[in-house]
C-alpha positions, 0 to 999 in steps of 0.5 A: 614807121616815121614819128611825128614832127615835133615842132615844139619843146617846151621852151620854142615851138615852130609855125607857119607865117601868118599875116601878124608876122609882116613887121618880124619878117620885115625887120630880118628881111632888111637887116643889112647886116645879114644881107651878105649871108642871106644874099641879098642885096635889096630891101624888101617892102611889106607889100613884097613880103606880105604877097610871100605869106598870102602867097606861099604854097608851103609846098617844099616839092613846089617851093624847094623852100619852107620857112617857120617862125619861131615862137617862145612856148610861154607867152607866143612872142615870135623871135625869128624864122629858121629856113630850110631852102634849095631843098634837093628831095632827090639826093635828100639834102637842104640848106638851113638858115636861121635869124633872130631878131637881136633882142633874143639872141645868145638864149639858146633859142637858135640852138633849139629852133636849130633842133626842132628844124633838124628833126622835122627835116629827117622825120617828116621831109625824110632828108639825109642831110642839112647844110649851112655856110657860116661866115667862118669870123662869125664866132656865134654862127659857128659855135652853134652849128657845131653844137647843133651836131654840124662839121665843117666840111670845107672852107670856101675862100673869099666866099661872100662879098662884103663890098670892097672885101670878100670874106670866107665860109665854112661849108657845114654839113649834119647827116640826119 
């Protein structure tokens, strides 16, 4: 018999995007900063993201993606958006990506949306796998990929372009 997700622990709890979360995805959306991992290239209008949110099925079979805010449990405030993308339901597996906006990072949050995400990927999607490539310089990234229970399974040379150079990733790997 499956469990039901749990989508909070006391601390975080995930939600779907609502209109009031324009201005945050905006702000992750056109953090050129992330750009090289998230792979893109281009800035985002509000008009673009608030036709997703309007828009979105939030249908993981039609989408092969599903993407949740997450929200501090004592007062609602959203802090970022954790992702599961080229969700593969035939062979069980998903991409997983996660963004906070700078002001609540190194809080632990991300450990825990990371958490909450993995459940719900396993109990409700019935995934086998989740997988992330992490920039292997970014120190945070990857501490809290392996803390979640992740391990590297490979290491991609000069994987992301960051303009004039290439940098490497780790292909990171957690079986449900």
């Amino acid at each position: 018999m499956n469990r039901p997700a749990r989508l909070n622990d006391g601390r975080i709890w995930l939600r779907a995007p609502e209109p009031e979360d324009l201005d945050l995805l905006w702000k992750i959306e056109n953090d050129t900063g992330i750009w090289p991992v998230s792979c893109n290239v281009m800035p985002y209008s509000r008009h673009q993201l608030a036709k997703y949110i309007a828009e979105s099925s939030h249908d993981f079979m039609s989408d092969r993606q599903i993407r949740f805010i997450v929200c501090k449990s004592d007062d609602s405030t959203p802090v970022g958006c954790v992702d599961l993308t080229d969700i593969d339901p035939y062979n069980g597996r998903a991409e997983v990506g996660i963004a906070l906006l700078p002001e609540f990072r190194g809080q632990g949050l991300a450990a825990a949306a990371l958490a909450l995400m993995s459940g719900y990927a396993a109990d409700t999607l019935h995934l086998h796998q989740l997988f992330a490539y992490v920039p292997a310089e970014n120190c945070a990234s990857m501490d809290l990929f392996l803390k979640a229970g992740f391990s590297s399974s490979g290491h991609l040379r000069d994987w992301l372009s960051g303009g004039e150079n290439y940098s490497d990733v780790e292909f990171l790997q957690k079986i449900l």
